[in-house]
C-alpha angles and dihedrals in degrees: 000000000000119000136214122193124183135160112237112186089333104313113114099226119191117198109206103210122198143154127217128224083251084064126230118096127278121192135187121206129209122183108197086343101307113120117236117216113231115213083211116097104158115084117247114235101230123043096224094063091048096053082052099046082048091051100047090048087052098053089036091057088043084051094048089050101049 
C-alpha cells in the first residue's frame, strides 16, 4: 500500500493507495484523521488517475467544509 500525504488550507490530508488482485487501483482517504467516503467503488486503471480522482475529493470535501 503506497501512501500520499499533502496540506490543503491547513488540513494534513493522507491518501492510502492500493491495488486489488482484480487490478486497478483502490484508495482510501483520511482529512485530520477522519476518513472521507468515496462514492467510487470501481478501481481506476492507472494509478496516476486515481491519485488525481482522490486529490481532487479530498479538496472538494475541505472546500465544502469551509
Amino acid at each position: 500500500m503506497a501512501e500520499e500525504e499533502f496540506e490543503y488550507k491547513g488540513k494534513l490530508v493522507i491518501i492510502k493507495m492500493m491495488q486489488p488482485l482484480t487490478g486497478g487501483w483502490l484508495w482510501h482517504t483520511e482529512i485530520e484523521g477522519a476518513r472521507l467516503e468515496s462514492p467510487r467503488r470501481s478501481p481506476i486503471k492507472h494509478r496516476q488517475d486515481a491519485l488525481q480522482y482522490a486529490t481532487m475529493e479530498a479538496k472538494e470535501a475541505i472546500d465544502a467544509e469551509s
